[in-house]
NUTI-211482 format. One record per residue: residue number from 0; residue in three letters; chain; x, y, z of N, C-alpha, C in turn. Coordinates in pm, 1 decimal, decimal comma. Example, Ala and Ser with C-alpha at 12.3 -4.5 7.8 and 13.67 -1.06 7.14 Angstrom:
BEGIN
0|ALA|A|1319,0|-569,0|780,0|1230,0|-450,0|780,0|1320,0|-330,0|780,0
1|SER|A|1285,0|-225,0|708,0|1367,0|-106,0|714,0|1290,0|3,0|787,0
This chain:
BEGIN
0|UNK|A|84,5|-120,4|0,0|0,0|0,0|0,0|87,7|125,0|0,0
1|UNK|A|41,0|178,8|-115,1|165,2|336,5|-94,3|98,1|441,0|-27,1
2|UNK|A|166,4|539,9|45,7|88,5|597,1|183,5|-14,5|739,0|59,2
3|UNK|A|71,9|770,1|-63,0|-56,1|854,6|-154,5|-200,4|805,8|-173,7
4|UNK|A|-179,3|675,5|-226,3|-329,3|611,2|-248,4|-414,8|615,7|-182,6
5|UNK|A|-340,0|552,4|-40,0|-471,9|592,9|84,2|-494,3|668,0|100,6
6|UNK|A|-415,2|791,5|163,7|-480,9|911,0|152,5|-556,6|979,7|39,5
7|UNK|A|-552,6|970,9|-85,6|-632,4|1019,6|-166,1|-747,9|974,1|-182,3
8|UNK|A|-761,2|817,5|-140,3|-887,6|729,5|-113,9|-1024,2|832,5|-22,1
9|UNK|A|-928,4|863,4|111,2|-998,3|965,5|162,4|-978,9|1086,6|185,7
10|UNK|A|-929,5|1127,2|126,0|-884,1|1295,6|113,7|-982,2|1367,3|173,2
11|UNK|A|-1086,2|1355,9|37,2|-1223,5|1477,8|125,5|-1324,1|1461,1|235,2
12|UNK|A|-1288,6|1326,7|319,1|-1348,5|1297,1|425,3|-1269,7|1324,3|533,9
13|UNK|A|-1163,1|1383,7|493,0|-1041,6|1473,2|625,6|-1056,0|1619,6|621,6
14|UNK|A|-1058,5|1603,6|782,0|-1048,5|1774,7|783,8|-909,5|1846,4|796,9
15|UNK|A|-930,3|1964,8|852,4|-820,1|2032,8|805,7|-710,6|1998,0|862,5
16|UNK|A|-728,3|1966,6|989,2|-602,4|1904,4|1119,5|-548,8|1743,9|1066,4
17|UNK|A|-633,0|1659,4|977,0|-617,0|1535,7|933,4|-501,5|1557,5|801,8
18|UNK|A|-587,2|1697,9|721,3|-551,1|1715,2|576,3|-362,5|1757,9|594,3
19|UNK|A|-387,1|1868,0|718,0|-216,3|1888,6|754,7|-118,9|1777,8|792,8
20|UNK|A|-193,1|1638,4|884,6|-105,2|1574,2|869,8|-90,4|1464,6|737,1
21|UNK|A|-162,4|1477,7|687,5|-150,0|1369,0|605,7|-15,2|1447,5|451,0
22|UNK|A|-27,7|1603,2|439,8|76,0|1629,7|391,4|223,0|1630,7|424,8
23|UNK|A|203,8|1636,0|605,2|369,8|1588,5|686,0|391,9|1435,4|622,2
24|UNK|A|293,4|1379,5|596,6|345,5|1231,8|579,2|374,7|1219,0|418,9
25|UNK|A|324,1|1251,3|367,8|346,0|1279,1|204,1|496,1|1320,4|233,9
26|UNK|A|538,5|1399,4|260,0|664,3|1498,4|216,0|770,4|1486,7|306,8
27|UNK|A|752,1|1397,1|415,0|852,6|1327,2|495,4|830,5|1187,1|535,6
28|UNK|A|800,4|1160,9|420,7|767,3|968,2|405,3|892,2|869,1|441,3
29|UNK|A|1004,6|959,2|409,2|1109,3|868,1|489,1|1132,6|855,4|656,3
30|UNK|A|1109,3|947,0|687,1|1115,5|944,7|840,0|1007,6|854,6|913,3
31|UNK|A|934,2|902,7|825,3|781,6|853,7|917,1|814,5|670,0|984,9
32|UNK|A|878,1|564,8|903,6|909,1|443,0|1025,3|947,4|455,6|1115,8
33|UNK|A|1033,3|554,5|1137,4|1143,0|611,5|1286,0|1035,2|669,2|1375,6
34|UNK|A|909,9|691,9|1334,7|852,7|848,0|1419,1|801,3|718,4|1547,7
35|UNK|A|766,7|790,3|1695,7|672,1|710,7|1733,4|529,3|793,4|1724,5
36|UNK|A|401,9|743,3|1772,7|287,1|825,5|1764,7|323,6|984,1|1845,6
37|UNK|A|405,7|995,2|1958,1|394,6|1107,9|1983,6|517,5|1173,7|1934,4
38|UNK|A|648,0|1152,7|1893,0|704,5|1227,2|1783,6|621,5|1311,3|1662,4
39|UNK|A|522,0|1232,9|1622,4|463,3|1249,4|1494,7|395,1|1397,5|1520,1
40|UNK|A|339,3|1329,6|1633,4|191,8|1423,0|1719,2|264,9|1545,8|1733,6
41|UNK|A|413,0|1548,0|1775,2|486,3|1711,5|1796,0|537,6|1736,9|1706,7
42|UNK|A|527,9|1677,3|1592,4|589,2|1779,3|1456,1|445,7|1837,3|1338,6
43|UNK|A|312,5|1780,0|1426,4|221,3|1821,1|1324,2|190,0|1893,1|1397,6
44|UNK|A|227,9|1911,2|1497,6|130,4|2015,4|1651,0|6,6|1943,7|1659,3
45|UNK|A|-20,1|1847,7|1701,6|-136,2|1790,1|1716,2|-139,9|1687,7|1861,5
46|UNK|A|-242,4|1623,5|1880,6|-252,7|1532,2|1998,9|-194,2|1399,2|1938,9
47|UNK|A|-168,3|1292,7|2047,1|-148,5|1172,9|2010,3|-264,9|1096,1|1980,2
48|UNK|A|-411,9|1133,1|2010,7|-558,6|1087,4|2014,8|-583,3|1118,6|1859,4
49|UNK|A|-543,3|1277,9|1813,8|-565,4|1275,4|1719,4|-490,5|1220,1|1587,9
50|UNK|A|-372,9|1153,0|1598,8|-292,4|1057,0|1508,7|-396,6|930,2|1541,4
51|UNK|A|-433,3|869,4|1619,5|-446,0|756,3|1646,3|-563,9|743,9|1603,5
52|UNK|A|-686,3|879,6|1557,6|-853,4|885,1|1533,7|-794,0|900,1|1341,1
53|UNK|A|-688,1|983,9|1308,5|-657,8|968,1|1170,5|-617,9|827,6|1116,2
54|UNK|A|-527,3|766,5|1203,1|-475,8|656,0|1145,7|-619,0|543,7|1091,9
55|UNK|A|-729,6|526,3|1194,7|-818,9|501,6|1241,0|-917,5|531,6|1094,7
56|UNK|A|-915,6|617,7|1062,0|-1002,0|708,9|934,2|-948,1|630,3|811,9
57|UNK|A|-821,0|605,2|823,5|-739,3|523,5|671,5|-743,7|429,1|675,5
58|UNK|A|-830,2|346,0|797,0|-852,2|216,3|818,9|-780,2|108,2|811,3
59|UNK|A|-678,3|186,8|964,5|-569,5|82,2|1046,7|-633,2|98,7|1213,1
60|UNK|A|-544,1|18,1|1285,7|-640,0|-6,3|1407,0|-569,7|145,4|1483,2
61|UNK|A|-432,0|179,2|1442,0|-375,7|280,0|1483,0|-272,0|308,2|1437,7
62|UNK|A|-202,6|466,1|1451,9|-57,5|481,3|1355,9|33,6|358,0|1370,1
63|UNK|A|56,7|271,8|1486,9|136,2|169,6|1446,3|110,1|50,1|1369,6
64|UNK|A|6,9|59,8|1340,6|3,5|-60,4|1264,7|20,5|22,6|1114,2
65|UNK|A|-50,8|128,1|1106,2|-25,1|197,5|1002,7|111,4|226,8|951,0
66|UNK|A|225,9|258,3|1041,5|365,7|288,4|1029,1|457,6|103,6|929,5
67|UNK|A|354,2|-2,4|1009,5|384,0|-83,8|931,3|332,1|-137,4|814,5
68|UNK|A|232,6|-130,1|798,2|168,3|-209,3|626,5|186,8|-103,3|586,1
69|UNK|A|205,5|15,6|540,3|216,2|122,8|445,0|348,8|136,3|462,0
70|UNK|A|382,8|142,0|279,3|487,5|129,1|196,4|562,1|247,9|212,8
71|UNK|A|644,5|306,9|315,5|690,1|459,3|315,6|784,7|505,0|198,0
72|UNK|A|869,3|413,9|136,1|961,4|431,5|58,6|980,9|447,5|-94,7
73|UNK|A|826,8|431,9|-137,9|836,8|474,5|-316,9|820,6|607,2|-299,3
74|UNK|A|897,4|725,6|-405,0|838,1|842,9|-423,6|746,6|819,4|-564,2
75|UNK|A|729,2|952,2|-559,1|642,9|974,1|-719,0|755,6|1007,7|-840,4
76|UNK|A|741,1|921,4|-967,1|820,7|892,5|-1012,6|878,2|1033,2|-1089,7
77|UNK|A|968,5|1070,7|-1108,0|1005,1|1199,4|-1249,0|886,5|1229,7|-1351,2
78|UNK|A|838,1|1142,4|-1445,0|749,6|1140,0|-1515,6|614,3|1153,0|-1494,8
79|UNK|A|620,7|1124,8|-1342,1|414,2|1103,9|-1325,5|344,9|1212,3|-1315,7
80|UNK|A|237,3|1226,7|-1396,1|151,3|1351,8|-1434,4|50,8|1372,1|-1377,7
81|UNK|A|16,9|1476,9|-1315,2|-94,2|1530,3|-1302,6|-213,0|1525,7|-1376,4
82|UNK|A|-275,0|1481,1|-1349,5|-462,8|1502,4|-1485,4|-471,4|1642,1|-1480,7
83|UNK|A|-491,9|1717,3|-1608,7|-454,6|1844,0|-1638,7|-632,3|1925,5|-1583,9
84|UNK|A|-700,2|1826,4|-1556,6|-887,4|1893,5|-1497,5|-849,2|1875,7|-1336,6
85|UNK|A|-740,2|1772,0|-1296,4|-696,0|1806,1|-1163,6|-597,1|1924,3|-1086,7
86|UNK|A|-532,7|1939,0|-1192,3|-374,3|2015,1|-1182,2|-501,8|2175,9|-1144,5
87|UNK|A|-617,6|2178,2|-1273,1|-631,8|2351,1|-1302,3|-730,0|2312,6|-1173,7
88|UNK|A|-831,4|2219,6|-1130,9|-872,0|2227,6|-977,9|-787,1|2275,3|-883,7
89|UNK|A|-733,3|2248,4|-872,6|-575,7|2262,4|-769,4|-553,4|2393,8|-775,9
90|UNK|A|-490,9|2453,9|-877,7|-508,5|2569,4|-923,4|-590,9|2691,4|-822,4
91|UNK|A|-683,6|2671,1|-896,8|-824,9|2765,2|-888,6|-864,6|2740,0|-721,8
92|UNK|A|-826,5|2653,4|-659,5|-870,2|2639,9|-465,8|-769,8|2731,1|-484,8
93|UNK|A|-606,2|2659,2|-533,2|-525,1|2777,4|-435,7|-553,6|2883,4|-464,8
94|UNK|A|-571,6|2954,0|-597,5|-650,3|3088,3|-568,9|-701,5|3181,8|-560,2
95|UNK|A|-816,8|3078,3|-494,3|-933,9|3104,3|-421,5|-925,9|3154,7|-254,8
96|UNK|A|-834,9|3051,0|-215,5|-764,8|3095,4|-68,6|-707,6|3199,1|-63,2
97|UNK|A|-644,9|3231,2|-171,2|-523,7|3334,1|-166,9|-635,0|3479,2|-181,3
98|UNK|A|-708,7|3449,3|-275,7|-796,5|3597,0|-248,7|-886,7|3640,1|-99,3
99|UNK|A|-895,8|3575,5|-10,4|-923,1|3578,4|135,9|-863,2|3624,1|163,6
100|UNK|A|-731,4|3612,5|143,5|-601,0|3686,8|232,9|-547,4|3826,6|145,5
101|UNK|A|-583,9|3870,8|45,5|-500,5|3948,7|-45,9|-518,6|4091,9|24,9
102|UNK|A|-666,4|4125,9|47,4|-681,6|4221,1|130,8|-606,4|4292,6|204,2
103|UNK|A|-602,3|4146,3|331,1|-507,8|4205,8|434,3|-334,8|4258,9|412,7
104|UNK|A|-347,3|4134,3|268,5|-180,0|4181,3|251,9|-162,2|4275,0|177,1
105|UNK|A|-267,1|4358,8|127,1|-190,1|4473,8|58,3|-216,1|4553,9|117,4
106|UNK|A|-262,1|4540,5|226,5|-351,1|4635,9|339,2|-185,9|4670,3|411,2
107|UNK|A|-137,2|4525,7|435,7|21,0|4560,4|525,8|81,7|4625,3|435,4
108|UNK|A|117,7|4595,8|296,8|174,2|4628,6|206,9|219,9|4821,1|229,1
109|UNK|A|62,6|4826,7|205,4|69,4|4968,3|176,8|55,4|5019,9|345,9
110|UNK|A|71,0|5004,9|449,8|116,7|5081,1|587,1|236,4|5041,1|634,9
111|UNK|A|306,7|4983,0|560,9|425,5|4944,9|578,5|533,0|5067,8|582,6
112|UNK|A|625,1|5105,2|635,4|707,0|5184,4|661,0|803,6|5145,6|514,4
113|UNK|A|867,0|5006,9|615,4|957,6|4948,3|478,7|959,9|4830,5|431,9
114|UNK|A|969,4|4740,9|325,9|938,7|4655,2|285,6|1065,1|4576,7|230,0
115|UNK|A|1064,4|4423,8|330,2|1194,2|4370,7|291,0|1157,5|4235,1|239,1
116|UNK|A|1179,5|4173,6|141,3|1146,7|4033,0|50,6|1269,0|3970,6|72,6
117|UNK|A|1221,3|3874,7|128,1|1320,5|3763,0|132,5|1302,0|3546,4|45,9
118|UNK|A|1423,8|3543,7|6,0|1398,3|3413,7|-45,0|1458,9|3334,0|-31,8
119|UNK|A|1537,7|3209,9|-33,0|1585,1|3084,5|42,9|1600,9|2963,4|-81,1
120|UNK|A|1628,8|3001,7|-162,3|1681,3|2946,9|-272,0|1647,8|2997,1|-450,3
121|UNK|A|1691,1|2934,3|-490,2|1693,7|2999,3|-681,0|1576,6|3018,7|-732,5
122|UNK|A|1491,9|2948,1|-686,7|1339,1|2936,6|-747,5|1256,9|3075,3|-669,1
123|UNK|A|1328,0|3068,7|-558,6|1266,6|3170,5|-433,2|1323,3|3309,0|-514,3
124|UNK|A|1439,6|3310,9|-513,7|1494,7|3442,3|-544,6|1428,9|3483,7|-670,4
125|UNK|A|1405,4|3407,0|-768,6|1281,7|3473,1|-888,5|1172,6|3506,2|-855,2
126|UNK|A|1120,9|3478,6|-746,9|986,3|3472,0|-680,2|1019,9|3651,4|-605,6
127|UNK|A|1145,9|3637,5|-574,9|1190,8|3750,6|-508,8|1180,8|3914,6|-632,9
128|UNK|A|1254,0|3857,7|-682,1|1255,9|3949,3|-798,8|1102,7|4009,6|-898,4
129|UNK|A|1003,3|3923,6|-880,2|919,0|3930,1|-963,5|849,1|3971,9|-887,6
130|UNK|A|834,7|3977,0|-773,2|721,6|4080,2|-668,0|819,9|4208,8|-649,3
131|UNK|A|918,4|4205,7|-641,2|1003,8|4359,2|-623,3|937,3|4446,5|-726,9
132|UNK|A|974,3|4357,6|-842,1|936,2|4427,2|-994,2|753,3|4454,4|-969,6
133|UNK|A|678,2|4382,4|-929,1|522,9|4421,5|-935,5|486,9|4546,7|-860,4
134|UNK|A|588,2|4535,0|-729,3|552,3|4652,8|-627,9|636,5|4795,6|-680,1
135|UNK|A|704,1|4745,6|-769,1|774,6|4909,6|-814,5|705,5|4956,9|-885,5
136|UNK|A|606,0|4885,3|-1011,6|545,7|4916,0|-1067,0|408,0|5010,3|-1026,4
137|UNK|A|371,8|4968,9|-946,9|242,8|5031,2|-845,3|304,0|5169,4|-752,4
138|UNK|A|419,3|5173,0|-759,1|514,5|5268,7|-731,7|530,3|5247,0|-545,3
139|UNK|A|574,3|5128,1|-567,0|575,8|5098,9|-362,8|743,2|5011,5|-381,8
140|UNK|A|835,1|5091,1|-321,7|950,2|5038,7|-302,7|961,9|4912,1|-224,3
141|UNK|A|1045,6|4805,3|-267,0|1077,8|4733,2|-135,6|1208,5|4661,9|-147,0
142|UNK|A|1283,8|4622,5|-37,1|1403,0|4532,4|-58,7|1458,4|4420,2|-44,2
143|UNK|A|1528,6|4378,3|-148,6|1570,2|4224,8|-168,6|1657,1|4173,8|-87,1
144|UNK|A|1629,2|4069,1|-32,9|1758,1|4062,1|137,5|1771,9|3893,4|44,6
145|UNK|A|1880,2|3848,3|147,2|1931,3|3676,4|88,7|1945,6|3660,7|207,4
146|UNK|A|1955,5|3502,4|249,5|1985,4|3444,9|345,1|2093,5|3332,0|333,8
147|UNK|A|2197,8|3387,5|193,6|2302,8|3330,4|180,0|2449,7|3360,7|247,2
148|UNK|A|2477,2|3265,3|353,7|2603,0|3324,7|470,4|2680,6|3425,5|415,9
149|UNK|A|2750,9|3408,9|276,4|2857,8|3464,3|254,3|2823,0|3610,4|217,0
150|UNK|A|2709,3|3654,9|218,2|2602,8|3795,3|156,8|2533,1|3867,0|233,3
151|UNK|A|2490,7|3791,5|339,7|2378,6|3832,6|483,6|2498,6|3925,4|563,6
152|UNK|A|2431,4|4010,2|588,6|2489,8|4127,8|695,4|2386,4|4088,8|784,8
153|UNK|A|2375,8|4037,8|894,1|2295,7|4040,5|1035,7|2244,5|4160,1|1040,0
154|UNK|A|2332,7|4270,1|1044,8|2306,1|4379,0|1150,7|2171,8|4419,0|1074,2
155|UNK|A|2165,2|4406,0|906,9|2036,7|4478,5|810,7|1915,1|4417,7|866,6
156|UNK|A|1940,3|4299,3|956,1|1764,3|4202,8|1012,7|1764,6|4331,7|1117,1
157|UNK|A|1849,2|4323,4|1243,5|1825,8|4376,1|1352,0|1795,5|4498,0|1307,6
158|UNK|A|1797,0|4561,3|1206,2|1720,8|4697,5|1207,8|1549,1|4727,4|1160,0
159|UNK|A|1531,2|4620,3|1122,0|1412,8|4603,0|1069,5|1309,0|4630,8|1227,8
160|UNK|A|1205,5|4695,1|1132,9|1139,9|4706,8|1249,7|993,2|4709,1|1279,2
161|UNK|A|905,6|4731,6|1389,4|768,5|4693,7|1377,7|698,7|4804,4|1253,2
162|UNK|A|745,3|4875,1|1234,9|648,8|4935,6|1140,7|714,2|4862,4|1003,8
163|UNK|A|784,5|4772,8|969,1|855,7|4689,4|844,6|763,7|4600,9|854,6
164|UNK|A|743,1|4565,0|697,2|736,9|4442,6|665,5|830,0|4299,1|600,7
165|UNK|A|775,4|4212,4|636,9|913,9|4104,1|563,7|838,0|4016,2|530,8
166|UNK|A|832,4|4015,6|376,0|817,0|3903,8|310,5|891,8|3772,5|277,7
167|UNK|A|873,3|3611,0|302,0|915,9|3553,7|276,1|907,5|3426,4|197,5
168|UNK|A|999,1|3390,4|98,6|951,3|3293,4|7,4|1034,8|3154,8|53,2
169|UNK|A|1005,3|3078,3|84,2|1079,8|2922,8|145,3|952,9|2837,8|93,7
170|UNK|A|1030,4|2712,4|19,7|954,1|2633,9|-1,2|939,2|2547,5|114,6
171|UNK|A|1043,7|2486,8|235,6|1006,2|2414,8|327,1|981,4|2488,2|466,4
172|UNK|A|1028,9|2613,1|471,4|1002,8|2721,8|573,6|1041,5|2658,8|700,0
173|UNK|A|1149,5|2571,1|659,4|1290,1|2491,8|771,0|1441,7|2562,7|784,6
174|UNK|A|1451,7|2652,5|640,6|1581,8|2675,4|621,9|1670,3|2752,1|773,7
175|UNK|A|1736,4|2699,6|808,9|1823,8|2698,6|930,9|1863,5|2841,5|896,9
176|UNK|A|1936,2|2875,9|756,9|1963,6|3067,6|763,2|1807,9|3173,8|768,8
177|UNK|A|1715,6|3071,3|718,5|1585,3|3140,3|753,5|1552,4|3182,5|874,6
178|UNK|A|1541,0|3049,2|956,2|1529,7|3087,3|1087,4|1636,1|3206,9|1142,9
179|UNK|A|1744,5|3191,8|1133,7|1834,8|3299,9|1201,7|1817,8|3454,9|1154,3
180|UNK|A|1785,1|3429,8|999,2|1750,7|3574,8|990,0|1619,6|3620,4|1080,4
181|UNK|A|1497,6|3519,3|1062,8|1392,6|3560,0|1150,6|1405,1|3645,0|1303,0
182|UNK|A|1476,7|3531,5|1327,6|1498,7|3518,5|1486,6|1583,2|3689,9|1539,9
183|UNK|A|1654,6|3703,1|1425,8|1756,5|3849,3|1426,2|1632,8|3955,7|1436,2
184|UNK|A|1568,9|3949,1|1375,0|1464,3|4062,2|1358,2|1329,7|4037,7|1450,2
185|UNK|A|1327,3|3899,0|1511,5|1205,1|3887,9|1535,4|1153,2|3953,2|1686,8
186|UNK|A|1262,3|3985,7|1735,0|1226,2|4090,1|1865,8|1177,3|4216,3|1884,0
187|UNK|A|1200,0|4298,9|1686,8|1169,5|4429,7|1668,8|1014,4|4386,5|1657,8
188|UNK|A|982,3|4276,5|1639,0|790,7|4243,3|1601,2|738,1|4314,9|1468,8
189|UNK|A|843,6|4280,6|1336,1|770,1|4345,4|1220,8|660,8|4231,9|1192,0
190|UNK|A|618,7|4264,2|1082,0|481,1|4179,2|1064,1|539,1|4115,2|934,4
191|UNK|A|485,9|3995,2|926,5|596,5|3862,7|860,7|439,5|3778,6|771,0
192|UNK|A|488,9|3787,8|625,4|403,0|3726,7|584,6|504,5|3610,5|480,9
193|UNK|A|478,1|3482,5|475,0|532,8|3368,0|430,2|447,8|3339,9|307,4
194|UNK|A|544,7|3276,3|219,5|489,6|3207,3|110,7|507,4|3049,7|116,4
195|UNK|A|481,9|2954,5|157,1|562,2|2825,5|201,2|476,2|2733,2|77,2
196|UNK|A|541,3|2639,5|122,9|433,2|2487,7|67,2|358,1|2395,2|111,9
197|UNK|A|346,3|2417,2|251,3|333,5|2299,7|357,4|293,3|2402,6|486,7
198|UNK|A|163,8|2412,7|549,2|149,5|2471,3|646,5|154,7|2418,7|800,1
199|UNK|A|312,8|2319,6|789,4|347,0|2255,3|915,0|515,9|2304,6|923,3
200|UNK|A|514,0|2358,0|944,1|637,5|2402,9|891,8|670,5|2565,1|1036,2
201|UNK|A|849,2|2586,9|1036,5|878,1|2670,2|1164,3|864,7|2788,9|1125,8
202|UNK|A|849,6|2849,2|981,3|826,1|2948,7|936,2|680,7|3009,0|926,2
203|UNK|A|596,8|2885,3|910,2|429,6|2932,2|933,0|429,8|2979,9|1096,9
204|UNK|A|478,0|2897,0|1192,9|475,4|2901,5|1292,4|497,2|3049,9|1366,5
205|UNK|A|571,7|3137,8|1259,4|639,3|3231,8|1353,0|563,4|3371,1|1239,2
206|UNK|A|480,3|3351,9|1126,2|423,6|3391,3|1043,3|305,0|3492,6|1091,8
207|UNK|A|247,4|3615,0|1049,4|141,2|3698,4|1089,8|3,4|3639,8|991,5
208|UNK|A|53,5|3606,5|865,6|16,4|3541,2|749,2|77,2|3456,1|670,3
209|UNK|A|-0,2|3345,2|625,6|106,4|3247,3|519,5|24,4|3232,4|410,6
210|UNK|A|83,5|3214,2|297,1|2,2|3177,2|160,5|84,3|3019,3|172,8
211|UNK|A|-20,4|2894,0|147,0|63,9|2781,7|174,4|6,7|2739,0|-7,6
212|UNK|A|64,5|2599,9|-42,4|-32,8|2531,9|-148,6|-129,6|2421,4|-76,8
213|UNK|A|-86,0|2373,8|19,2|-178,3|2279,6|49,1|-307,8|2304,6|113,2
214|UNK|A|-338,0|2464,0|135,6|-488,3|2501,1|90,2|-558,2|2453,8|-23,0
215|UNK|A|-502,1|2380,1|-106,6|-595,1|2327,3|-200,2|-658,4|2206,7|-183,8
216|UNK|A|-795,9|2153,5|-280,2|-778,7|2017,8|-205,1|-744,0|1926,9|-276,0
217|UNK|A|-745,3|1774,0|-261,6|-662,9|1685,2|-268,6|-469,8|1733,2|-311,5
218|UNK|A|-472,4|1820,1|-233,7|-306,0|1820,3|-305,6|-183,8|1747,5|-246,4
219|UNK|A|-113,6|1708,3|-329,7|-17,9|1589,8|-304,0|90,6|1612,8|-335,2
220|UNK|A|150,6|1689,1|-414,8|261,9|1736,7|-457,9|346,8|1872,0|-485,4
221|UNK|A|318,7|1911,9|-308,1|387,6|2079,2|-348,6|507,6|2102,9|-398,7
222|UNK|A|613,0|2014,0|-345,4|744,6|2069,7|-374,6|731,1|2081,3|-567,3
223|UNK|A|653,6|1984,4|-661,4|651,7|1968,5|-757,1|631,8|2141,9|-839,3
224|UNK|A|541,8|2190,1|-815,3|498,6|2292,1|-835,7|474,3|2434,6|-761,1
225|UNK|A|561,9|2427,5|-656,7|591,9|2575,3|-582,0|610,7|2702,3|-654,9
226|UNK|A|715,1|2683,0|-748,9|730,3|2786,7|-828,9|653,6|2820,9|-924,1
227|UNK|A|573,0|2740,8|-991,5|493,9|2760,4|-1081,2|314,1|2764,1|-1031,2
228|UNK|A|303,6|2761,2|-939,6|211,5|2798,7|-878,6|196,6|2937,1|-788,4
229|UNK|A|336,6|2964,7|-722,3|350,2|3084,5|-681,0|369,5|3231,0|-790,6
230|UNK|A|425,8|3159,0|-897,6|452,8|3321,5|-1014,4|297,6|3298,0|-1034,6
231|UNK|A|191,8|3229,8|-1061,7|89,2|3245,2|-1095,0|18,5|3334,5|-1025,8
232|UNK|A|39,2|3324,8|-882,6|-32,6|3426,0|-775,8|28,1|3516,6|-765,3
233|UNK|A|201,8|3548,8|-810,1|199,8|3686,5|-822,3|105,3|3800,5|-945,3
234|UNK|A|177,8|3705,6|-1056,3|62,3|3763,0|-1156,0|-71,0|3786,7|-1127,3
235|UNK|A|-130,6|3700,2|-1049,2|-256,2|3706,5|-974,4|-268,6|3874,3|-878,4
236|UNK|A|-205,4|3864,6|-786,6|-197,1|3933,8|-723,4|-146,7|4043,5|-759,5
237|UNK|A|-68,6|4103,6|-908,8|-29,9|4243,4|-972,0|-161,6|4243,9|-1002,5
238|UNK|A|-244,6|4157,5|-1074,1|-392,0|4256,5|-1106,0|-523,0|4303,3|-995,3
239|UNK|A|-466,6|4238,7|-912,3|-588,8|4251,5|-803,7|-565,6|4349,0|-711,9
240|UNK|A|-422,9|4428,4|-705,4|-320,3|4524,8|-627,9|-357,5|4600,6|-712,7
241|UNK|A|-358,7|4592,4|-845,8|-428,7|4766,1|-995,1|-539,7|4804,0|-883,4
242|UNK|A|-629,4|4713,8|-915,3|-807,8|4706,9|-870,1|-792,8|4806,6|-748,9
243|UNK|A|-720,0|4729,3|-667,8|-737,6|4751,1|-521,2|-699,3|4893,2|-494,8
244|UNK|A|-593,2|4914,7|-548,6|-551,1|5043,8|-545,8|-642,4|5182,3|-601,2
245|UNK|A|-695,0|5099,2|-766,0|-809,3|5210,0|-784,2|-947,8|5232,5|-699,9
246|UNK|A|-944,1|5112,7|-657,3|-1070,0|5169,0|-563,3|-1095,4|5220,5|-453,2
247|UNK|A|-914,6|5251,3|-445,6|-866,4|5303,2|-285,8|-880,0|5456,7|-347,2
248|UNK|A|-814,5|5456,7|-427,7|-827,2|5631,5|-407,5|-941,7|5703,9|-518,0
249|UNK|A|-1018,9|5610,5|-539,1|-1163,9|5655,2|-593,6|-1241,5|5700,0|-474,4
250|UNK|A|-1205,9|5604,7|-375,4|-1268,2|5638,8|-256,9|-1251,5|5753,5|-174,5
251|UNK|A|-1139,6|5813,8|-205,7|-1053,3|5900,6|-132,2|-1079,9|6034,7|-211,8
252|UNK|A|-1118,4|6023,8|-342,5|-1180,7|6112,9|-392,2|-1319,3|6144,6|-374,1
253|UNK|A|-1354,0|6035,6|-360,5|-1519,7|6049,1|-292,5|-1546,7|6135,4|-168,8
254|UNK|A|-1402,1|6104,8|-95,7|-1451,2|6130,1|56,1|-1392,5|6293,5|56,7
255|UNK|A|-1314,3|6324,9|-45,3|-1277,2|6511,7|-43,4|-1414,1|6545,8|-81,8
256|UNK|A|-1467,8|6509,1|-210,5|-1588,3|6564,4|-235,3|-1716,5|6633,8|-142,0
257|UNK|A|-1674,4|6536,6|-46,4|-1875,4|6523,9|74,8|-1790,0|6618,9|147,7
């Protein structure tokens, strides 16, 4: 039994606390023989009752028996495809979620003092670059930071501050220079919005807001499509930042008028 099948068997009969762990187990399928039930239980933030009522749902008597008849060790192969009426489902949840939240984030956006984007690898740093470029366009400055040792100046986190914002792009929102940059700045209390893949993760954790993918449903394969799902929501999000903006100061013209 491969641990995808089952879960996709019941995907939409899990809720959201089930749906989060069942993506820890997707995306750290190697560990998972080593875990015991309450290891598991403290890396999803969850109870040990509630591993043992999920395991229970996939119809094992409990995670240990589950840890044994399920196959932890095939991945998904290079080649295996997405159904292209599943891929644009997938799609269209994520966003769908993402417009719930857009509000608030251009809401920080624009009371932001200063605005610092950060990214955590190559795919990230385009991700980096292509929102710099959207927000200059709208005429809102912001700056590109790295969390590569040999480039990071510390002292530029510790100045950051509560009226800053910091954007961040990590696909596993684990990265060890991530955390340290966080942690440098995280005493000034700027307001921290994440882009991740996985909303189990130390970077959601320490997050004001996160845009994750596994807001979508049945999704099974973030690392596959992070990047190409995230430039989509920037593009997404340059047209909905036009909108937003015109109807900000339509309003503002309204309100000199009265």
């Amino acid at each position: 039994m491969i641990v995808k099948d089952i879960i996709v068997a019941k995907y939409s009969q899990l809720n959201d606390t089930e749906k989060m762990i069942s993506n820890y187990l997707i995306n750290h399928s190697s560990e998972i023989p080593t875990l015991s039930t309450t290891e598991l239980a403290q890396k999803v933030f969850t109870s040990k009752s509630t591993i043992s009522r999920f395991a229970q749902k996939l119809g094992f008597s409990g995670f240990t028996e589950m840890k044994h008849k399920v196959n932890w060790s095939k991945k998904p192969k290079e080649n295996e495809q997405v159904d292209t009426k599943t891929l644009a489902s997938l799609l269209t949840s994520f966003l769908d979620s993402a417009t719930i939240k857009q509000e608030e984030l251009f809401s920080e956006i624009l009371k932001a003092k200063r605005i610092y984007i950060l990214g955590t690898g190559t795919q990230q740093s385009h991700l980096v670059n292509t929102l710099s470029e959207i927000l200059l366009k709208h005429g809102i400055v912001a700056t590109a930071l790295t969390t590569n040792r040999t480039t990071v100046n510390n002292k530029a986190f510790e100045f950051i501050s509560s009226d800053d914002l910091l954007l961040i792009f990590s696909h596993s929102g684990n990265n060890d220079d991530l955390k340290n940059a966080v942690i440098t700045c995280e005493l000034n209390h700027p307001s921290l919005i994440s882009f991740v893949s996985t909303p189990t993760n130390w970077l959601t954790n320490h997050s004001n807001m996160s845009f994750t993918l596994t807001d979508s449903e049945n999704w099974l394969y973030p690392h596959y499509f992070y990047f190409g799902f995230f430039s989509m929501l920037l593009n997404y999000l340059d047209l909905s930042l036009t909108e937003y903006l015109l109807h900000k100061n339509l309003n503002s013209k309204s309100d000199e008028l009265k």
